[in-house]
SERO-208365 format. One record per residue (C-alpha): x, y, z; residue number from 1. Coordinates in steps of 0.5 Angstrom, whole numbers, plus 500, padded with zeros to 3 digits. Layout:
<drenlums>
{drenlum {X, Y, Z}, NUM}
...
</drenlums>
This chain:
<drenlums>
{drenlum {482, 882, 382}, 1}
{drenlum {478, 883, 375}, 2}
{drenlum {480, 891, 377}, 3}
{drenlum {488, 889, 377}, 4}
{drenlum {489, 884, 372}, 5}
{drenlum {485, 890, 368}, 6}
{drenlum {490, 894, 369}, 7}
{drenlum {496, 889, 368}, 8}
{drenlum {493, 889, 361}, 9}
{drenlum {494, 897, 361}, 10}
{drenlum {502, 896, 363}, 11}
{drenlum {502, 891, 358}, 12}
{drenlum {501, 895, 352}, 13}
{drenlum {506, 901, 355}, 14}
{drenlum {511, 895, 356}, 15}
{drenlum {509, 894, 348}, 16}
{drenlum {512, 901, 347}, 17}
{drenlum {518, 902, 350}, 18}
{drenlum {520, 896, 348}, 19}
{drenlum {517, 895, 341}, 20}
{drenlum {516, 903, 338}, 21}
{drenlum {520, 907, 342}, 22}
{drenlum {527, 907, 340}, 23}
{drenlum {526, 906, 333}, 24}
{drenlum {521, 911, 333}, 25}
{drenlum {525, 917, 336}, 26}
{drenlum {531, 915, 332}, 27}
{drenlum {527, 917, 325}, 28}
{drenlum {524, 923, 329}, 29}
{drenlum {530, 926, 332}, 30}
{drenlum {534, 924, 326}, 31}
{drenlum {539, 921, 331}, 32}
{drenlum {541, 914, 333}, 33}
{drenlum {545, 918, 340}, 34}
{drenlum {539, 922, 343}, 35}
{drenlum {534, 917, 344}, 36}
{drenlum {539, 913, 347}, 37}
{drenlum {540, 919, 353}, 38}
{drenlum {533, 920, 354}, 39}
{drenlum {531, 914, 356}, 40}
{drenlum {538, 913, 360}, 41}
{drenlum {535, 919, 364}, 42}
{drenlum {528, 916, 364}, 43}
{drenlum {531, 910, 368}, 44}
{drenlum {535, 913, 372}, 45}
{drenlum {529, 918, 374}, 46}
{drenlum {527, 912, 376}, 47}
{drenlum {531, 910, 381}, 48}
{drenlum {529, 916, 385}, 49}
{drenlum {522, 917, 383}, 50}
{drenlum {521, 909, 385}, 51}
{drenlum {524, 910, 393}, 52}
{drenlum {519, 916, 394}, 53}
{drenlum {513, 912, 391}, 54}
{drenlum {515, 907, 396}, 55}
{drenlum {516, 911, 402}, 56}
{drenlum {509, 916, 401}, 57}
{drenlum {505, 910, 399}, 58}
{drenlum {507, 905, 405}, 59}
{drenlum {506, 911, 410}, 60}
{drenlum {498, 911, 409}, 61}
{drenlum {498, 905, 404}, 62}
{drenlum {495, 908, 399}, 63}
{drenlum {498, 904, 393}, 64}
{drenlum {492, 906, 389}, 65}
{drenlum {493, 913, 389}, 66}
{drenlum {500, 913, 386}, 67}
{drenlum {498, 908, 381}, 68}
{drenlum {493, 912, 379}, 69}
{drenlum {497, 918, 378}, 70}
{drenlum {502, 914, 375}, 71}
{drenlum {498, 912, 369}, 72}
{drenlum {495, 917, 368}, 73}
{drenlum {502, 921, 366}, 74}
{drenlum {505, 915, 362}, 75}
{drenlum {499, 914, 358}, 76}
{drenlum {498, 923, 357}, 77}
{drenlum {506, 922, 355}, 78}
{drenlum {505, 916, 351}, 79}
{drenlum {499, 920, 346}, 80}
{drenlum {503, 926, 346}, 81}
{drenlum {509, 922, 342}, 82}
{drenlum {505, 923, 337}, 83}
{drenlum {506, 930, 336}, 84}
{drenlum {513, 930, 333}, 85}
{drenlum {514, 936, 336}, 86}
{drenlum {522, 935, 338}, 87}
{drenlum {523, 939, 345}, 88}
{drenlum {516, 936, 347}, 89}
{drenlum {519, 929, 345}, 90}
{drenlum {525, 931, 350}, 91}
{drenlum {520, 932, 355}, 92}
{drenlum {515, 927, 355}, 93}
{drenlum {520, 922, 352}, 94}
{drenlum {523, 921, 359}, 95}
{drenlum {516, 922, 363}, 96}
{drenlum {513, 916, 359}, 97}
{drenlum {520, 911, 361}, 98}
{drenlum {519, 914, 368}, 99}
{drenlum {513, 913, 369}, 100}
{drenlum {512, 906, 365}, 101}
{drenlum {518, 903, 370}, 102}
{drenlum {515, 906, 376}, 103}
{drenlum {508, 903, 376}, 104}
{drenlum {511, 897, 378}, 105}
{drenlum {512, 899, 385}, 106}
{drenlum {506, 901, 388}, 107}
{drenlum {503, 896, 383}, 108}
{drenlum {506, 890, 386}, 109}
{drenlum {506, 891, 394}, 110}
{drenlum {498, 894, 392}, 111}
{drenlum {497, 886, 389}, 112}
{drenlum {500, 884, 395}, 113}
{drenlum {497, 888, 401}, 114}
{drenlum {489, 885, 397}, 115}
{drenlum {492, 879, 397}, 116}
{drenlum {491, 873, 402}, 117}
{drenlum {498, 870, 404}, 118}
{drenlum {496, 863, 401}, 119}
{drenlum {494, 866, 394}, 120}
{drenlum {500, 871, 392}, 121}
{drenlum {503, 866, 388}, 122}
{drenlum {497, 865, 384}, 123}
{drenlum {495, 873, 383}, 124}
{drenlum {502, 875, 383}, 125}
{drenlum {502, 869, 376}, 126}
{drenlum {496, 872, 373}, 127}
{drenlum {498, 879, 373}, 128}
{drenlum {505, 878, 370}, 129}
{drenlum {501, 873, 366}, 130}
{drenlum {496, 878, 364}, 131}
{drenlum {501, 883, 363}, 132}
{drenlum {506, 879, 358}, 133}
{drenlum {499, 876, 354}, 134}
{drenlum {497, 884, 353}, 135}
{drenlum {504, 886, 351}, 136}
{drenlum {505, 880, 346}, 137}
{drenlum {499, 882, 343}, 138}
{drenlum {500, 888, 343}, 139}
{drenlum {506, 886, 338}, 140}
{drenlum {501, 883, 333}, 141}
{drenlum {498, 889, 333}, 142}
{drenlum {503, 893, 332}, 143}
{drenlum {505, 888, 326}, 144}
{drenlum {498, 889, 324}, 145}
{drenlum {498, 897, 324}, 146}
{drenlum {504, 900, 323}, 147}
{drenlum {505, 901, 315}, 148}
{drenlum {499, 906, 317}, 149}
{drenlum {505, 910, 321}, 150}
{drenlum {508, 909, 328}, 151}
{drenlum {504, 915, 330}, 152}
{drenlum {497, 912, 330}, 153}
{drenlum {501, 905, 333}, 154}
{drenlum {502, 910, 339}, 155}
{drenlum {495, 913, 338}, 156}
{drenlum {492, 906, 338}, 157}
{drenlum {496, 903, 344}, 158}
{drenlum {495, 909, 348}, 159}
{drenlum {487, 910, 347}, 160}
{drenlum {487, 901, 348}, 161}
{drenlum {491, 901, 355}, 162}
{drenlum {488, 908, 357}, 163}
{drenlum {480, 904, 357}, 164}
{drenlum {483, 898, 360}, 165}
{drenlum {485, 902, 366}, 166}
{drenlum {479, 905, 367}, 167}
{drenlum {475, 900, 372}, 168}
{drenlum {481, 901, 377}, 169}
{drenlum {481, 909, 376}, 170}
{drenlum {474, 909, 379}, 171}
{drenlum {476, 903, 384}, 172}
{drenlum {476, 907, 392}, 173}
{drenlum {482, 905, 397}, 174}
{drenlum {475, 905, 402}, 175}
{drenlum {472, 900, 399}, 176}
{drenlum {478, 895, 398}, 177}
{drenlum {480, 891, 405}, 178}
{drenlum {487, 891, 405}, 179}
{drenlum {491, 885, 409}, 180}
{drenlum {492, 887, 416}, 181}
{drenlum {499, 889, 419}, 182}
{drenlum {501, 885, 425}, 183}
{drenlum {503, 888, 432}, 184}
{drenlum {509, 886, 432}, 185}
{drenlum {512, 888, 425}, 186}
{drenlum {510, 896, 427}, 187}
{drenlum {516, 896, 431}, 188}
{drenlum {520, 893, 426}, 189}
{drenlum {526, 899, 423}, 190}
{drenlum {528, 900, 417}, 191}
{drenlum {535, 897, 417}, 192}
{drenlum {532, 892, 421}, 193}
{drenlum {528, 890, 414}, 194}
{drenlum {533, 892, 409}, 195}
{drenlum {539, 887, 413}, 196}
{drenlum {533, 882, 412}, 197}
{drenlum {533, 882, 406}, 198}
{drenlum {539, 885, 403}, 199}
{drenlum {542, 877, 400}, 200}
{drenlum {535, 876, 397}, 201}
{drenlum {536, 884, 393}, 202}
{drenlum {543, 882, 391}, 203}
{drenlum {541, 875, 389}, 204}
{drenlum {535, 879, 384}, 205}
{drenlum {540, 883, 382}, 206}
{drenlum {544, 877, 379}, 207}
{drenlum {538, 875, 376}, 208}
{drenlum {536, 882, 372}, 209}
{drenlum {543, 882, 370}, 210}
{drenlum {541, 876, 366}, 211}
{drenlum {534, 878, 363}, 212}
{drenlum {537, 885, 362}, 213}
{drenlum {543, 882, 358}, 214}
{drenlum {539, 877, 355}, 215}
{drenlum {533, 878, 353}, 216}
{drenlum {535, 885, 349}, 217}
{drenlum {540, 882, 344}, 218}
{drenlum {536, 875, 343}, 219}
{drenlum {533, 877, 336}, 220}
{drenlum {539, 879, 334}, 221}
{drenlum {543, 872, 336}, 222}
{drenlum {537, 869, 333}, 223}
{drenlum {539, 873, 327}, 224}
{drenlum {546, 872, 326}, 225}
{drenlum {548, 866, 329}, 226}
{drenlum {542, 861, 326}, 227}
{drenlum {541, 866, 320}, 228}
{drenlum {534, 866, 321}, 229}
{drenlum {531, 872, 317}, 230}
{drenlum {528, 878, 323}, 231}
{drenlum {521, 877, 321}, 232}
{drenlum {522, 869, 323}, 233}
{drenlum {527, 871, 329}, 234}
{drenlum {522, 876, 333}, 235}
{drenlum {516, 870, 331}, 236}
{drenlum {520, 867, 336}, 237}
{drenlum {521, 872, 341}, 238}
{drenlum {514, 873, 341}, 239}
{drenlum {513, 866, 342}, 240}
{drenlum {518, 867, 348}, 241}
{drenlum {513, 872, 351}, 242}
{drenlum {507, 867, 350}, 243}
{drenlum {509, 862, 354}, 244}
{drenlum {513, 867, 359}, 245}
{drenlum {507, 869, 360}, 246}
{drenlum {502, 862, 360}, 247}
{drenlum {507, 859, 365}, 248}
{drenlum {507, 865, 370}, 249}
{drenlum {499, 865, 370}, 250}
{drenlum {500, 856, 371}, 251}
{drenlum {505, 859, 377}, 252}
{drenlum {501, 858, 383}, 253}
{drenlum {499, 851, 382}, 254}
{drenlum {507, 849, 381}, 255}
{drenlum {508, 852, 387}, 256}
{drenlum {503, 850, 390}, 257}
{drenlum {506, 842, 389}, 258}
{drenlum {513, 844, 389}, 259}
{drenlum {513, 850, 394}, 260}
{drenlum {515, 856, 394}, 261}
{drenlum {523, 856, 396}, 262}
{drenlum {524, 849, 392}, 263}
{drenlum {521, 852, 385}, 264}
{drenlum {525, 858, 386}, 265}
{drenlum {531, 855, 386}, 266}
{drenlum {529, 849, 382}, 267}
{drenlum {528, 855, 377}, 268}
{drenlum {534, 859, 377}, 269}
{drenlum {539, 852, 377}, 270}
{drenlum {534, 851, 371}, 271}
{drenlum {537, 858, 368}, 272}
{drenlum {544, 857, 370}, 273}
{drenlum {545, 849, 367}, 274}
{drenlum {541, 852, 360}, 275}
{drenlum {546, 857, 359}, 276}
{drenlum {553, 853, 362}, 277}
{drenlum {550, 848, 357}, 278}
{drenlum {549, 852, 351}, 279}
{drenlum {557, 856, 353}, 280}
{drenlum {561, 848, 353}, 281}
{drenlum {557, 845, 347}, 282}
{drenlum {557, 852, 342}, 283}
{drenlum {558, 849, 336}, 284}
{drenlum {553, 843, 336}, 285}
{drenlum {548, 848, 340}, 286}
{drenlum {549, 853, 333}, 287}
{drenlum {547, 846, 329}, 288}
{drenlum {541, 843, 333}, 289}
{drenlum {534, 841, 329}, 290}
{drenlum {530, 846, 329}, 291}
{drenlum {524, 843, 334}, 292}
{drenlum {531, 842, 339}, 293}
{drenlum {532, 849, 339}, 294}
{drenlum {524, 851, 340}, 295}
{drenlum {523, 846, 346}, 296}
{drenlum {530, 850, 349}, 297}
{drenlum {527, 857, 347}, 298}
{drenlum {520, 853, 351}, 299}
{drenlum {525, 851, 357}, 300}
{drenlum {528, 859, 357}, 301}
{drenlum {521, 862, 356}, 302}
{drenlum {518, 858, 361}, 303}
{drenlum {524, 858, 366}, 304}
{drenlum {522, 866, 365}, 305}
{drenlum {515, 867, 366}, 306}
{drenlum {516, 863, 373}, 307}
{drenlum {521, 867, 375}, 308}
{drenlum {517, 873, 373}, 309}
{drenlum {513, 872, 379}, 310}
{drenlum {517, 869, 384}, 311}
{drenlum {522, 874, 384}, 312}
{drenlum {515, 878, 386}, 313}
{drenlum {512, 874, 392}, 314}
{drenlum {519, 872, 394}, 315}
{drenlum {520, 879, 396}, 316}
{drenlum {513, 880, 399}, 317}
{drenlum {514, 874, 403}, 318}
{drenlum {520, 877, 405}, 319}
{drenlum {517, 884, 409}, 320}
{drenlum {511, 886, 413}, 321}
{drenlum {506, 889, 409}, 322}
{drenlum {508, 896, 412}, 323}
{drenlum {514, 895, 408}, 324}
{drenlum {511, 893, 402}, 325}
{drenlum {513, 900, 398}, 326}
{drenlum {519, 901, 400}, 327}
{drenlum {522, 895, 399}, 328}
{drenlum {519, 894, 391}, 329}
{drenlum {522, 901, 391}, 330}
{drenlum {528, 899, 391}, 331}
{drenlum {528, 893, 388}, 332}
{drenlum {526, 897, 383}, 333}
{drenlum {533, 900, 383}, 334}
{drenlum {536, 893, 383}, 335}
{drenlum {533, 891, 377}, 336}
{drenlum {533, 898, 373}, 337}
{drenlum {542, 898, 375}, 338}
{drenlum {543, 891, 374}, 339}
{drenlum {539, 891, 367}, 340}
{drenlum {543, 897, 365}, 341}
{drenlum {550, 895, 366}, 342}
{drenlum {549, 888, 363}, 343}
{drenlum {546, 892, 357}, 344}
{drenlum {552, 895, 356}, 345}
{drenlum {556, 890, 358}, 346}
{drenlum {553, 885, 354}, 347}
{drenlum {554, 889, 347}, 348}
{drenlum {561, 889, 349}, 349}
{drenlum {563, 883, 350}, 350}
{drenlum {559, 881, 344}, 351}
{drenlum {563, 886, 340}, 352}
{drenlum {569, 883, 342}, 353}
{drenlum {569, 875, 343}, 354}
{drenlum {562, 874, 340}, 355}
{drenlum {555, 871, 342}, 356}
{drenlum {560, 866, 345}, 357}
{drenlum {564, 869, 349}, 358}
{drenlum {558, 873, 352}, 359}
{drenlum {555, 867, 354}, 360}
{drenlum {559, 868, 361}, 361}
{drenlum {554, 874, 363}, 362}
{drenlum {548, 871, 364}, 363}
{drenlum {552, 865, 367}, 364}
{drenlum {555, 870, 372}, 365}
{drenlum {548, 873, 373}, 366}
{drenlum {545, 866, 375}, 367}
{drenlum {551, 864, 379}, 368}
{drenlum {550, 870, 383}, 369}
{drenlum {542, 869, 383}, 370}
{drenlum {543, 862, 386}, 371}
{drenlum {548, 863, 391}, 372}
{drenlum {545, 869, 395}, 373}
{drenlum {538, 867, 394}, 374}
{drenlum {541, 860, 399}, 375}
{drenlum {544, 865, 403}, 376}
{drenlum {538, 869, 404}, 377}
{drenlum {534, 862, 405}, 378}
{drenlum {539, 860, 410}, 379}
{drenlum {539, 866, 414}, 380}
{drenlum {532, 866, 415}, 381}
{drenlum {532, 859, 417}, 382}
{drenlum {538, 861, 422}, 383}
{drenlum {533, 867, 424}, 384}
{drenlum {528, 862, 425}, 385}
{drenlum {531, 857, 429}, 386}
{drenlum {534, 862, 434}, 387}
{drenlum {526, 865, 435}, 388}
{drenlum {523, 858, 437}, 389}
{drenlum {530, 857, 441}, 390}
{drenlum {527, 864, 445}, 391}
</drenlums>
């Protein structure tokens, strides 16, 4: 776990780039506000393929390691290589590095899962999401701190920092990791059989990512416009957002623990949808409220999230046996790359054409969506259950 959580700090610090250098720093390089946009479209969808064959390859002979070593090592070669400027070099490791960045996530969660017993999956899932997000909210300072040097040493930097932290799971062996044991009677299960399990499960993760894809890129602004908050005051917000995600994920085995696992997903996402539906009716006093209301709100928001960052992930993997892991991540990762990249889309259109308001109805959607089909999976499953015990 030291090894993992070592490297959710490297994931981190690549998350911090993309979401907090990458654009603005192409922008000024290329002297274009249309070409960045292009190369990471095409990085994502990239993604979509290099996520599935990931999946495939790496459940084969359950050597997630491997990939995860492999993809690293690209994403932080491409990450230092930004530095360069050089425009046609810009192109090319541009989209490898959102490739890469976006693929780790696939081989990364199902290693976690196949190291981890099935009672603590929660609790390492949390730590590891936690970890990530702490890294990735620091990693925000510090670019604060840095950047009048120039952006190419913030690149520099994070690179040289996430590379180190890397290291201790580069020189961890696939020999001397034991990995939880395939059950006999999963190893004639098929492929259909598997993605027919969880298909109300992977369409109620898209109504979720379309929520955080549509919300999370446009927050600081809303803050901005709506609250007439300065952008320094909106984006000390949303890094605090980050830090109680990230202290909720890591506390996230202990609520499971006393609620459980299903009722704290549920619980979770009802808690998400209410907050959003709440917001939408009462708009004109919500734009009015004290300052300390709307931080305990963010709180609610922020915490909701970090929750659901690792349930999303250990529901999931308590879904498929083991030998399915990669697959299955890899097409989650498909899910949750398309859904967030429509409702970007889709967010700033609606916000364009009947405000911030208006769009409000997006997240509520994808929240409507993500409670709906995650009781018919639940039910589904029940039904699978009872028709075993009946047998």
């Amino acid at each position: 776990m030291i090894s993992i959580l070592s490297g959710s700090v490297s994931i981190g610090t690549l998350y911090a780039i993309y979401n907090f250098v990458l654009i603005p720093y192409l922008n000024d390089t290329l002297g274009s506000m249309v070409i960045p946009g292009y190369l990471v479209s095409i990085g994502m969808f990239l993604t979509i393929f290099v996520g599935m064959l990931i999946g495939y390859l790496s459940d084969k002979k359950r050597d997630y390691l491997l990939y995860i070593k492999v993809l690293f090592l690209l994403a932080f070669t491409s990450m230092s290589l930004l530095s360069l400027k050089n425009r046609f070099l810009l192109y090319f490791t541009t989209i490898v590095f959102v490739t890469t960045t976006f693929s780790i996530q696939t081989p990364y969660s199902a290693f976690v899962s196949n190291v981890s017993k099935e009672h603590n999956k929660d609790r390492n899932y949390g730590f590891v999401m936690g970890v990530s997000n702490i890294s990735m909210f620091l990693s925000s300072i510090l670019i604060g701190a840095v950047i009048s040097k120039s952006i190419e040493f913030v690149i520099i930097l994070l690179s040289l920092i996430g590379a180190i932290f890397v290291i201790p799971l580069l020189f961890k062996n696939l020999k001397n990791i034991q990995l939880e044991e395939v059950k006999e009677d999963t190893l004639a299960v098929s492929n259909s059989e598997v993605l027919k399990k969880v298909s109300l499960l992977l369409i109620s993760q898209f109504g979720i990512w379309f929520t955080i894809g549509g919300v999370l890129p446009y927050a600081t602004s809303f803050l901005k416009s709506e609250f007439a908050m300065s952008l320094e005051k909106a984006s000390f917000y949303m890094g605090i957002s980050t830090l109680i995600s990230a202290l909720f994920s890591t506390t996230t085995g202990i609520f499971s623990k006393i609620i459980g696992r299903k009722k704290l997903y549920m619980l979770t996402i009802l808690t998400l949808l209410i907050t959003f539906s709440l917001i939408f009716i009462f708009y004109e006093n919500f734009l009015f409220i004290h300052s300390i209301l709307l931080f305990l709100i963010l709180f609610l928001f922020s915490g909701a999230l970090g929750i659901i960052y690792t349930m999303n992930v250990v529901i999931i993997s308590n879904s498929v046996p083991q030998n399915y892991q990669g697959k299955i991540f890899g097409i989650n990762n498909i899910v949750v790359v398309l859904s967030q990249t429509i409702s970007l889309s889709l967010m700033g259109s609606v916000i364009a054409t009947f405000g911030y308001r208006g769009a409000l109805i997006v997240p509520t959607l994808g929240m409507v969506i993500a409670l709906i089909f995650y009781l018919l999976h639940v039910r589904s499953e029940m039904t699978i259950s009872l028709k075993k015990e009946h047998i």
